[in-house]
VOGU-565827 format. One record per atom (N, C-alpha, C, O, CB): residue in one letter; atom name; residue number from 1; x, y, z. Coordinates in Angstrom, 1 decimal. Glycine has a CB too. Example, Ala and Ser with C-alpha at 12.3 -4.5 7.8 and 13.67 -1.06 7.14 Angstrom:
// residues 2
> nuti,torvo,lumdo,east,north,up
> A,N,1,13.2,-5.7,7.8
> A,CA,1,12.3,-4.5,7.8
> A,C,1,13.2,-3.3,7.8
> A,O,1,14.2,-3.3,8.5
> A,CB,1,11.3,-4.5,9.0
> S,N,2,12.8,-2.2,7.1
> S,CA,2,13.7,-1.1,7.1
> S,C,2,12.9,0.0,7.9
> S,O,2,13.4,1.1,8.0
> S,CB,2,14.1,-0.6,5.7
// end
This chain:
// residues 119
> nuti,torvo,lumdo,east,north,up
> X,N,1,25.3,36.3,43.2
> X,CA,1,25.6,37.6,43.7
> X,C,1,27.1,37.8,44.0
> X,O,1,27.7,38.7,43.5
> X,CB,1,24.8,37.8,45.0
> X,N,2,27.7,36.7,44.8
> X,CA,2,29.3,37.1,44.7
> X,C,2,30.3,36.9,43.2
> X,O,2,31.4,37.3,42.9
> X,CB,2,30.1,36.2,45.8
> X,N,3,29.3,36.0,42.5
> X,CA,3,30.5,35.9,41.6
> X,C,3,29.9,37.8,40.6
> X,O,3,30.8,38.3,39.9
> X,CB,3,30.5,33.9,40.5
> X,N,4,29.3,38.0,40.6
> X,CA,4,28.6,40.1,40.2
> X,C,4,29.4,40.4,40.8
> X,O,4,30.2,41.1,40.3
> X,CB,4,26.9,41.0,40.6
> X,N,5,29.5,40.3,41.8
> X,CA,5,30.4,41.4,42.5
> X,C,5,32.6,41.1,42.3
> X,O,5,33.5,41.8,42.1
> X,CB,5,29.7,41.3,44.5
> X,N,6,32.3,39.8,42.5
> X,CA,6,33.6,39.4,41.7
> X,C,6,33.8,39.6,39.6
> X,O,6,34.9,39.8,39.0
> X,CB,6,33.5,37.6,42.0
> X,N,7,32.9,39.6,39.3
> X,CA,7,32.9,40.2,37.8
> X,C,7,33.0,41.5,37.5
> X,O,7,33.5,42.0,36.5
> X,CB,7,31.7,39.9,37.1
> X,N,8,32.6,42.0,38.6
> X,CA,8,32.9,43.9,38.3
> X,C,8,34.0,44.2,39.4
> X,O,8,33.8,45.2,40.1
> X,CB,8,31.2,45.2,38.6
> X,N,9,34.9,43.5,39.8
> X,CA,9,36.2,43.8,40.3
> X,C,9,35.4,44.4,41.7
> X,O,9,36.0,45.4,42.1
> X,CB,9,37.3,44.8,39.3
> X,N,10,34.6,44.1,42.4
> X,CA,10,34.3,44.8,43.5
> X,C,10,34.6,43.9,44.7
> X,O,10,34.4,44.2,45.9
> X,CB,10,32.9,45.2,43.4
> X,N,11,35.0,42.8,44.2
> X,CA,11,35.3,41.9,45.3
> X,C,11,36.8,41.5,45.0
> X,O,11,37.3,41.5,43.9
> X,CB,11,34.1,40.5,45.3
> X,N,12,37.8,41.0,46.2
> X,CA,12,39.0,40.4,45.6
> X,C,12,39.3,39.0,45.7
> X,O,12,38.4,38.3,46.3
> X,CB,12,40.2,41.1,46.2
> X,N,13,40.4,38.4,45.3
> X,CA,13,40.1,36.9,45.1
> X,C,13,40.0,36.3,46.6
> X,O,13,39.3,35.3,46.8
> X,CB,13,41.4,36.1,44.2
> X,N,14,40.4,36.8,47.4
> X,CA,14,40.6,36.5,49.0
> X,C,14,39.1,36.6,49.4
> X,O,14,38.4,35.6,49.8
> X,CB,14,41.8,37.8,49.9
> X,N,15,38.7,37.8,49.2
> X,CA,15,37.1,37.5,49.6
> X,C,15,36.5,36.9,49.4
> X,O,15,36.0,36.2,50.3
> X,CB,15,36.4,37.9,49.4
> X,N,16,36.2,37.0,48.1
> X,CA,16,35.8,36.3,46.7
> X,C,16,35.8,34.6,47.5
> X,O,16,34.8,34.1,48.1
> X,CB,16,37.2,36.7,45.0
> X,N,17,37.1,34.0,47.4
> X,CA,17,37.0,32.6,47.7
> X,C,17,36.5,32.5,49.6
> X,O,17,36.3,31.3,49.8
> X,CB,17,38.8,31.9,47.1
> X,N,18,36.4,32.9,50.4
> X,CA,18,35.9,32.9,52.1
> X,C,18,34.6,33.0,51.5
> X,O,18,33.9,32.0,51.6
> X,CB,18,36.5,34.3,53.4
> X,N,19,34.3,33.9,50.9
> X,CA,19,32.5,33.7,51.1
> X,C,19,32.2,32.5,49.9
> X,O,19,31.4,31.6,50.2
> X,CB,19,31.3,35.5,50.6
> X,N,20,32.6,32.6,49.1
> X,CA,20,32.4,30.9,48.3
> X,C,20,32.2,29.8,48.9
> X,O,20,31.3,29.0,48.6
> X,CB,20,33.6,30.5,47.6
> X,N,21,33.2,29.6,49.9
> X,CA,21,33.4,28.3,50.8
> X,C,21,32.4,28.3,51.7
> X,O,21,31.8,27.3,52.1
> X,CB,21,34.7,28.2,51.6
> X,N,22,32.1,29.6,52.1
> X,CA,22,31.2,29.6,53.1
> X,C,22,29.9,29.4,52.9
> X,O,22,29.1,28.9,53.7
> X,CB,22,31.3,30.7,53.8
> X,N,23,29.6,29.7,51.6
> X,CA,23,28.3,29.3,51.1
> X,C,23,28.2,28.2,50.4
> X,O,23,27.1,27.7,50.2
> X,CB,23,27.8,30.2,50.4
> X,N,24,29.2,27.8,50.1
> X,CA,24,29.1,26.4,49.6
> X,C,24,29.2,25.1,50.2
> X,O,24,28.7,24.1,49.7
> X,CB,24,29.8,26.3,49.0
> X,N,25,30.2,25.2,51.9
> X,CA,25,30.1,24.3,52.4
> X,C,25,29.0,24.5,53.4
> X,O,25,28.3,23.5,53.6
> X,CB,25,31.1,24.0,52.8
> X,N,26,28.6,25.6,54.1
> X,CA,26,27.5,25.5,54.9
> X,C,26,26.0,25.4,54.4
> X,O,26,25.1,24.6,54.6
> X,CB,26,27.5,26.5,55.8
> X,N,27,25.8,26.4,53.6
> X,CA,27,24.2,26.3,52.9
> X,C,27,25.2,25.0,51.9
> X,O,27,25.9,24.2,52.5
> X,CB,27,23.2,28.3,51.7
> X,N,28,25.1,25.0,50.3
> X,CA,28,24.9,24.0,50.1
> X,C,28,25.8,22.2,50.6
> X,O,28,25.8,21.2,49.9
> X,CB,28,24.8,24.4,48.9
> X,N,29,26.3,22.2,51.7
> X,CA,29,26.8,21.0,52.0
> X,C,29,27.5,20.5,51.2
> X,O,29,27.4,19.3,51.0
> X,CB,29,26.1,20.3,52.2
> X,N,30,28.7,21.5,50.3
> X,CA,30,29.4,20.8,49.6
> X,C,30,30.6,20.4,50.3
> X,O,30,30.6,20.7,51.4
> X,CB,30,29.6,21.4,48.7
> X,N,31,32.1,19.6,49.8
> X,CA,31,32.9,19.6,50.2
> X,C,31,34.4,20.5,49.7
> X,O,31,34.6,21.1,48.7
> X,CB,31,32.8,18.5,50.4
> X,N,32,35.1,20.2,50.6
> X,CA,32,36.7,20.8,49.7
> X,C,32,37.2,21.0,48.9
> X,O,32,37.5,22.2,48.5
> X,CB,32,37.5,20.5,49.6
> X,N,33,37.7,19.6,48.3
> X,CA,33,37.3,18.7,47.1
> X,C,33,36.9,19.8,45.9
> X,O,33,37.7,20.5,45.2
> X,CB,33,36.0,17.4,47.6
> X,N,34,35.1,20.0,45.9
> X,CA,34,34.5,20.6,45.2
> X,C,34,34.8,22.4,45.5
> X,O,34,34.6,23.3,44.6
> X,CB,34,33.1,20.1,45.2
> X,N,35,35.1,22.6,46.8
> X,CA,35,35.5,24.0,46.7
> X,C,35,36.5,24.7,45.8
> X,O,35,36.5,25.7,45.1
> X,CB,35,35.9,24.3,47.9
> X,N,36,37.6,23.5,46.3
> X,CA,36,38.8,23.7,45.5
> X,C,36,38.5,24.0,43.9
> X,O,36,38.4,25.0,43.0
> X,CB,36,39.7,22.2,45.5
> X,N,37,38.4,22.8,44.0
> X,CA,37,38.0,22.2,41.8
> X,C,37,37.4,24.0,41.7
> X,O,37,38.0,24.9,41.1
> X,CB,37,35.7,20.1,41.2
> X,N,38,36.1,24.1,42.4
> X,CA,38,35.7,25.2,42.0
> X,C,38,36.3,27.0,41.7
> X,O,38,35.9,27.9,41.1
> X,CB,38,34.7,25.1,42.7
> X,N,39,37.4,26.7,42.6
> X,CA,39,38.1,28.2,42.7
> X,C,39,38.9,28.1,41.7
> X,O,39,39.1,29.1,41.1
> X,CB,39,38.9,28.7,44.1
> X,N,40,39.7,26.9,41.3
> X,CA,40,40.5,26.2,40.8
> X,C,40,39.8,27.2,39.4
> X,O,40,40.3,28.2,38.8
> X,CB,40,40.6,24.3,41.2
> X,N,41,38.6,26.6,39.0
> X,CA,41,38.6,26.8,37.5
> X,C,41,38.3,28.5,37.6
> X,O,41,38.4,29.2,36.6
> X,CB,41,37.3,25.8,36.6
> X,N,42,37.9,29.1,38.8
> X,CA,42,37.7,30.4,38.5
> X,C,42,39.1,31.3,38.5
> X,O,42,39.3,32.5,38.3
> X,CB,42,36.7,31.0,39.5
> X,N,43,40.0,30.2,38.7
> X,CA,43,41.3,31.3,38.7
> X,C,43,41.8,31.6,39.9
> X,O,43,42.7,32.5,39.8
> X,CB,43,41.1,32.7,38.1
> X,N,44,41.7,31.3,40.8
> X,CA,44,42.1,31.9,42.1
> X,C,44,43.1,31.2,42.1
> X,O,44,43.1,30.1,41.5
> X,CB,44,41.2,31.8,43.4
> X,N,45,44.5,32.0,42.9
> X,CA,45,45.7,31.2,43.3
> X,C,45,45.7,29.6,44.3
> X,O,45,45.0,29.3,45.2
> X,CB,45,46.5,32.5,44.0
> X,N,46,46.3,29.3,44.1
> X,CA,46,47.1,27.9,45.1
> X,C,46,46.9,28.8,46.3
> X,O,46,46.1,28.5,47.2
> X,CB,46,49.2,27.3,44.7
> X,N,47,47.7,30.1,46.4
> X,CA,47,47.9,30.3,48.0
> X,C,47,46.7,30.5,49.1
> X,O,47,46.5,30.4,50.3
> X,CB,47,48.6,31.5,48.1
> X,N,48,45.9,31.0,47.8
> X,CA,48,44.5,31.4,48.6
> X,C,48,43.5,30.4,48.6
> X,O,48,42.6,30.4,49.4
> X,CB,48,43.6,32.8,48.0
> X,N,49,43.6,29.1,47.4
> X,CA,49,43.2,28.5,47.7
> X,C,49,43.8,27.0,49.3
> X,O,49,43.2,26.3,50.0
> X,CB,49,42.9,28.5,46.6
> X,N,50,45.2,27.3,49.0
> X,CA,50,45.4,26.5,50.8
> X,C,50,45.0,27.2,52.1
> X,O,50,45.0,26.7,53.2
> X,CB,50,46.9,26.2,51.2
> X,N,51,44.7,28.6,51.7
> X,CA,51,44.3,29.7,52.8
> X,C,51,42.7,29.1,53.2
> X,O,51,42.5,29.0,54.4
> X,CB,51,44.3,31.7,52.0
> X,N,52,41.7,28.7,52.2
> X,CA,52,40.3,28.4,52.3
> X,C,52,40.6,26.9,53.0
> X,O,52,40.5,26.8,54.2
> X,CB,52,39.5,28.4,50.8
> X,N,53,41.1,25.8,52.4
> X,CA,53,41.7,25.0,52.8
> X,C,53,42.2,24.7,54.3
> X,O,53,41.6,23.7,54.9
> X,CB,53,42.5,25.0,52.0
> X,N,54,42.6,25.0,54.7
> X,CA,54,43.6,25.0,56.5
> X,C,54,41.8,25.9,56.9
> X,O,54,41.2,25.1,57.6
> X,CB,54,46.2,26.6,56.8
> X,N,55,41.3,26.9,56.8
> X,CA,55,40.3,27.2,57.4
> X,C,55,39.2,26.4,57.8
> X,O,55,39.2,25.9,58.9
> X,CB,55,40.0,27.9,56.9
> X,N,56,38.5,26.3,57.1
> X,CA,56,38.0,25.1,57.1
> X,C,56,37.8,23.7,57.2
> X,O,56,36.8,23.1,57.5
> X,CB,56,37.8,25.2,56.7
> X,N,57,39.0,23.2,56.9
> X,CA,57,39.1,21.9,57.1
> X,C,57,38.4,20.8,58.5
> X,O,57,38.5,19.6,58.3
> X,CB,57,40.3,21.9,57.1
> X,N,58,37.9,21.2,59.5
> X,CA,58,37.8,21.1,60.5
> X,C,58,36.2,21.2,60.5
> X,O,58,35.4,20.3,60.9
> X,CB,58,38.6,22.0,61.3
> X,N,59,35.9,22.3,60.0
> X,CA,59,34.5,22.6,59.3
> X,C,59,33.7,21.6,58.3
> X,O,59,32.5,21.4,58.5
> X,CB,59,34.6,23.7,58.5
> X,N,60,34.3,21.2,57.4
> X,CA,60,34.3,20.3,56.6
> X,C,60,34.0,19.2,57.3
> X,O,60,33.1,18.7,56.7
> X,CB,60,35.2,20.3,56.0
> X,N,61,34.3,18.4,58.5
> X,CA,61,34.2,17.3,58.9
> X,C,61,32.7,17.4,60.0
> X,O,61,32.3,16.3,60.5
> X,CB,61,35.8,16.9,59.5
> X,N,62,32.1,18.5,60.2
> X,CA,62,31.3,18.7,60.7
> X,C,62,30.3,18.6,59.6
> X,O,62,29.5,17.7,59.7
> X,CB,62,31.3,19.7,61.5
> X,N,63,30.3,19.2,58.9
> X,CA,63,29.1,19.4,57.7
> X,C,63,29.1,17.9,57.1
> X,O,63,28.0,17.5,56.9
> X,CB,63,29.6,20.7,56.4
> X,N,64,30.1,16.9,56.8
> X,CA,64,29.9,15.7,56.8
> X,C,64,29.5,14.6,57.3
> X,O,64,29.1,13.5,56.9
> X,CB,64,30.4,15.5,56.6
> X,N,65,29.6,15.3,58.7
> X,CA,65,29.1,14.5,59.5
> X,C,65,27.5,14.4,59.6
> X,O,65,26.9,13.4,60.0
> X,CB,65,29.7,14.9,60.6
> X,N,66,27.0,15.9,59.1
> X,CA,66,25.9,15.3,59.5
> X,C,66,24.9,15.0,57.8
> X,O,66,23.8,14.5,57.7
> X,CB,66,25.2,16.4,60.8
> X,N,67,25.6,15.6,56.9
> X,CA,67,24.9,15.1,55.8
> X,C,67,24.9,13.4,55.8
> X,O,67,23.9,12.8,55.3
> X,CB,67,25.5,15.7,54.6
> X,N,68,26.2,12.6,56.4
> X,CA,68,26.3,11.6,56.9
> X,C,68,25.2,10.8,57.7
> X,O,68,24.8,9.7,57.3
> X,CB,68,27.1,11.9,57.5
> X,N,69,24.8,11.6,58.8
> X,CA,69,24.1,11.1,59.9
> X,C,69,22.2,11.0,59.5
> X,O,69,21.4,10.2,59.8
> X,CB,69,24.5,12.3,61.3
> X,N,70,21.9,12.4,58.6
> X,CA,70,20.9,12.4,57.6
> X,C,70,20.4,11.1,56.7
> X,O,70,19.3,10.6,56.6
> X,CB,70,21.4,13.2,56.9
> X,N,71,21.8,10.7,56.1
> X,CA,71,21.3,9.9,55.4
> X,C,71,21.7,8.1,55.8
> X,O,71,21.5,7.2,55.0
> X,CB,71,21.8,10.5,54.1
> X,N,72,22.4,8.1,57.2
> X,CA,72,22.3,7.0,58.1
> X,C,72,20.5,7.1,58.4
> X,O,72,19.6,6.5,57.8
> X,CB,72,23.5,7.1,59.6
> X,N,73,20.2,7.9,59.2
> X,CA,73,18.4,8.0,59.6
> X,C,73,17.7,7.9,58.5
> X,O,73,16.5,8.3,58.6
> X,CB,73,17.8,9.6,60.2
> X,N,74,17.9,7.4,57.2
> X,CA,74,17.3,7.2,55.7
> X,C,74,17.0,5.8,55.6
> X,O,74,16.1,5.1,55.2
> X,CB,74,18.3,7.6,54.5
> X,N,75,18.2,5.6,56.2
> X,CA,75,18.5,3.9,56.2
> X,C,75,19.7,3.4,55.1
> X,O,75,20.2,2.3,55.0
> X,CB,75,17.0,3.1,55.7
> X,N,76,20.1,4.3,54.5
> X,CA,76,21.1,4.7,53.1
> X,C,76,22.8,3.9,53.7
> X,O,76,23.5,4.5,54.5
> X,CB,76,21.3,7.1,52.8
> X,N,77,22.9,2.7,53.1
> X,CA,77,24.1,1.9,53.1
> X,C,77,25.2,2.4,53.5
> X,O,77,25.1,3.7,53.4
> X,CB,77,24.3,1.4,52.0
> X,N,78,26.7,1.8,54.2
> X,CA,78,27.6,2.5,54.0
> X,C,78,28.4,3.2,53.1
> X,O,78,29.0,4.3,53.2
> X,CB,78,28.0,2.1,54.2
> X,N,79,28.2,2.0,51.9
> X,CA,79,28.9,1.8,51.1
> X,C,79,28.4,3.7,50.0
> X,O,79,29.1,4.6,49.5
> X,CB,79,28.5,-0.1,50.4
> X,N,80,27.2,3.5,49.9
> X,CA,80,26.5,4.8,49.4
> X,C,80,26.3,5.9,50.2
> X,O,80,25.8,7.0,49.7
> X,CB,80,25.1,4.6,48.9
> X,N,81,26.5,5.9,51.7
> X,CA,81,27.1,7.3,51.9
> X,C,81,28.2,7.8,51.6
> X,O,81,28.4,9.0,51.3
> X,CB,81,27.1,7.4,53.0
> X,N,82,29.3,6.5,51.8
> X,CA,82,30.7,6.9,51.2
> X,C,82,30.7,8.0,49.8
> X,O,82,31.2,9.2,49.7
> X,CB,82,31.3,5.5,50.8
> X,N,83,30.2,7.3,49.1
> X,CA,83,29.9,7.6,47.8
> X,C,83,29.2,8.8,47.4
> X,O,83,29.4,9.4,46.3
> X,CB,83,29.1,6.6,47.4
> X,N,84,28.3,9.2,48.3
> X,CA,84,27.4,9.9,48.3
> X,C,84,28.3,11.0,48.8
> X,O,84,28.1,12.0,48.1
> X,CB,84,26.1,9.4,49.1
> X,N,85,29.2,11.2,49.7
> X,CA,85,30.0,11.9,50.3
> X,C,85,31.2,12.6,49.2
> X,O,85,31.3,13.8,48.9
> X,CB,85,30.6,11.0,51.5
> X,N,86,31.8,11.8,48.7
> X,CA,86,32.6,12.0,47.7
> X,C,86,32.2,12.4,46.7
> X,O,86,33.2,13.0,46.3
> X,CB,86,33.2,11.3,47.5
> X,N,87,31.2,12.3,45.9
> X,CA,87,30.2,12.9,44.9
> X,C,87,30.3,14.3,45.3
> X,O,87,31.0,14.9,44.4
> X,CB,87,28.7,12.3,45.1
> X,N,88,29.9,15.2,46.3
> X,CA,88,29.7,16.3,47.0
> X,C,88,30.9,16.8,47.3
> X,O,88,31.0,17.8,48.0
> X,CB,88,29.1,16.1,48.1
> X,N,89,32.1,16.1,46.6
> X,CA,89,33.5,16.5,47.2
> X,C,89,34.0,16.9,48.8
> X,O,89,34.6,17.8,49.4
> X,CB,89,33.9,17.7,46.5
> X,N,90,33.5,16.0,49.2
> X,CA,90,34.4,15.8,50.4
> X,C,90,35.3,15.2,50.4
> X,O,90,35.2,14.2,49.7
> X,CB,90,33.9,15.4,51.3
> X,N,91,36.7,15.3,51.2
> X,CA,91,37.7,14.8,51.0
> X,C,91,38.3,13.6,51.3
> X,O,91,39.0,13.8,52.2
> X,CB,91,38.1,15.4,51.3
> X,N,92,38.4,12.6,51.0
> X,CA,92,38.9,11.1,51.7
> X,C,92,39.2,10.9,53.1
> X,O,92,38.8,9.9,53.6
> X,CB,92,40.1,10.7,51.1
> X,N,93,40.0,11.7,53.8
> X,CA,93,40.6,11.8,54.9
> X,C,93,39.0,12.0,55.8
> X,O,93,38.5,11.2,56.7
> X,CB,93,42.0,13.0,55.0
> X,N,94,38.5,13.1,55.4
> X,CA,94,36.9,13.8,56.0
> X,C,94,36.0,12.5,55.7
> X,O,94,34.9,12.8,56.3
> X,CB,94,36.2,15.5,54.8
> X,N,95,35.8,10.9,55.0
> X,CA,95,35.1,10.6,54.8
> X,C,95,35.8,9.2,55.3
> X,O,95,34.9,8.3,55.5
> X,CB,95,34.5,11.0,53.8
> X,N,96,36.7,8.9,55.5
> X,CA,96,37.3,8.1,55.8
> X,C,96,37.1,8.5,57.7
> X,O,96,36.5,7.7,58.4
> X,CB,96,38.8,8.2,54.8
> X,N,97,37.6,9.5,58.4
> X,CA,97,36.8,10.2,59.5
> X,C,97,35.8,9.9,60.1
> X,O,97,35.8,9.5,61.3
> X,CB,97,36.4,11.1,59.3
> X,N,98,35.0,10.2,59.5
> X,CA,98,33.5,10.2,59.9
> X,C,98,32.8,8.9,59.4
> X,O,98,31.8,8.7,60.1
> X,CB,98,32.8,11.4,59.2
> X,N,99,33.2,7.9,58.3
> X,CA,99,32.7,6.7,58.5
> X,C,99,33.5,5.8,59.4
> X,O,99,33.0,4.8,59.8
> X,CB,99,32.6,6.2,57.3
> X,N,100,35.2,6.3,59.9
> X,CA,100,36.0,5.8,60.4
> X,C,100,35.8,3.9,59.9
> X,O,100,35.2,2.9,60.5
> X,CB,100,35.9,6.4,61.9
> X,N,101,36.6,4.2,58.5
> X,CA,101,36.2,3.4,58.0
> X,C,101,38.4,3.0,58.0
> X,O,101,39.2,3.7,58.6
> X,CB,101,35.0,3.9,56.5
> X,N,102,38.9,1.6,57.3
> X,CA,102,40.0,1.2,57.7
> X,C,102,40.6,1.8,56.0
> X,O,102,39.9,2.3,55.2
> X,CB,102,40.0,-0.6,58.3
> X,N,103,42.2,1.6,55.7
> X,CA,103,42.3,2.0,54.5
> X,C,103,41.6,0.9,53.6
> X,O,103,41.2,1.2,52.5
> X,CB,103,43.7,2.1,54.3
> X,N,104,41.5,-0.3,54.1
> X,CA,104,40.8,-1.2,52.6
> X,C,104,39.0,-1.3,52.6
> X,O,104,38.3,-2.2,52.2
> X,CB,104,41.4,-3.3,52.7
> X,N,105,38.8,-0.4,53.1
> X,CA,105,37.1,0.1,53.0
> X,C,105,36.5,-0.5,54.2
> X,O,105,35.4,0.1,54.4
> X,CB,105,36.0,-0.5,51.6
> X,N,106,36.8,-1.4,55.3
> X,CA,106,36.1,-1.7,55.9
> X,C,106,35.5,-1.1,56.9
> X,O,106,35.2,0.1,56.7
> X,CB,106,36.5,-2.4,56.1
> X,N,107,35.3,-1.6,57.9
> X,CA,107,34.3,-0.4,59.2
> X,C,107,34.6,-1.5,60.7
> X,O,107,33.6,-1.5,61.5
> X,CB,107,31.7,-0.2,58.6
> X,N,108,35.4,-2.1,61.0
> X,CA,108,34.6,-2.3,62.2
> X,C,108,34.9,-1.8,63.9
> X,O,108,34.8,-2.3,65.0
> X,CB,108,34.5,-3.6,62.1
> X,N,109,35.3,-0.6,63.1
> X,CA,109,34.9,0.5,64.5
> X,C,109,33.8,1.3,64.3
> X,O,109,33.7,1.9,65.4
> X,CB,109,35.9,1.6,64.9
> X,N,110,32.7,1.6,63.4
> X,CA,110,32.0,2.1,63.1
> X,C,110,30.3,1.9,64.1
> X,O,110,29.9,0.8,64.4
> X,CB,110,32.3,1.7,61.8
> X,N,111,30.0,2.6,64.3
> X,CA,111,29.1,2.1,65.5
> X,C,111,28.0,1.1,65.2
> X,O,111,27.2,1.5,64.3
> X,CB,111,28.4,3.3,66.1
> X,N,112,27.6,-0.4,65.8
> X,CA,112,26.5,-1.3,65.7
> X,C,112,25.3,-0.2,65.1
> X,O,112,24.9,-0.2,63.9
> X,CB,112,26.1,-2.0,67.3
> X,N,113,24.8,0.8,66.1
> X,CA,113,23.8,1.3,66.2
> X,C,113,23.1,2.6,65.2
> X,O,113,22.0,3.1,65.2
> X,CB,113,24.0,1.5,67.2
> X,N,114,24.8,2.8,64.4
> X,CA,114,25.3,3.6,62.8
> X,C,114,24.8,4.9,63.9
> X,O,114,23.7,5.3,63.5
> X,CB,114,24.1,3.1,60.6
> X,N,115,25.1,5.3,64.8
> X,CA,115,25.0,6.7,65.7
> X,C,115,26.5,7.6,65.3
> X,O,115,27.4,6.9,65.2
> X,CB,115,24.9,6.3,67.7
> X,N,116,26.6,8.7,65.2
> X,CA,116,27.6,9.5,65.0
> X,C,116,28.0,10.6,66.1
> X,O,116,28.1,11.8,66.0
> X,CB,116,27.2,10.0,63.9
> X,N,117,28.5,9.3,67.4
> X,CA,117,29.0,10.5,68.2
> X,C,117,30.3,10.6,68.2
> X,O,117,31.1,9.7,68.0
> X,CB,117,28.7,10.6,69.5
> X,N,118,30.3,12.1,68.5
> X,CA,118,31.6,12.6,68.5
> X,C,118,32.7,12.0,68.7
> X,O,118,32.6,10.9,69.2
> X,CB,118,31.7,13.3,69.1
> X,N,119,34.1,12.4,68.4
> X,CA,119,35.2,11.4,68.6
> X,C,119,35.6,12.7,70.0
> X,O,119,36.6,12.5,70.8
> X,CB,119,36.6,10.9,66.9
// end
């Protein structure tokens, strides 16, 4: 529906990319990463896309958090949530975060009990 309404010029790229993100990171749980890539190939500028970017970003680490915490209650490894996270384009910093994992992959601040409270 937005990209119809972006095809017949009824929407502008500024719009156009806020409701993208918004439906992409909250309904489908995507990340940044893939927002980007995605505006990226539709043409939208750098500026509007760092405009989506700085908005969200903060947002992003919530929505990871709990596709995160989902698939900790699965029983689903570290190593394949990581994975599983970045697949979905979330961003390194956002997954590195929320597994509060070290730069050489390790974890051991990560909670015994794999619980995801807040920092």
């Amino acid at each position: 529906m937005i990209s119809d309404l972006r095809t017949f010029h009824l929407i502008g790229d500024e719009a156009y990319a806020r409701e993208f993100a918004s439906l992409s990171l909250l309904s489908r749980k995507k990340g940044l990463r893939w927002i980007l890539w995605k505006l990226q190939e539709k043409g939208v500028s750098k500026e509007i896309q760092n405009q989506v970017l700085t908005h969200w970003a903060e947002e992003e680490k919530e929505i990871a958090r709990q596709v995160a915490q989902k698939w900790i209650e699965k029983g689903m490894p570290l190593h394949q949530i990581a994975r599983g996270l970045q697949n979905r384009g979330f961003t390194s910093p956002t997954i590195r975060h929320i597994l509060k994992l070290d730069s050489g992959g390790n974890t051991d601040v990560y909670p015994s009990d794999h619980s995801m409270d807040s920092d």
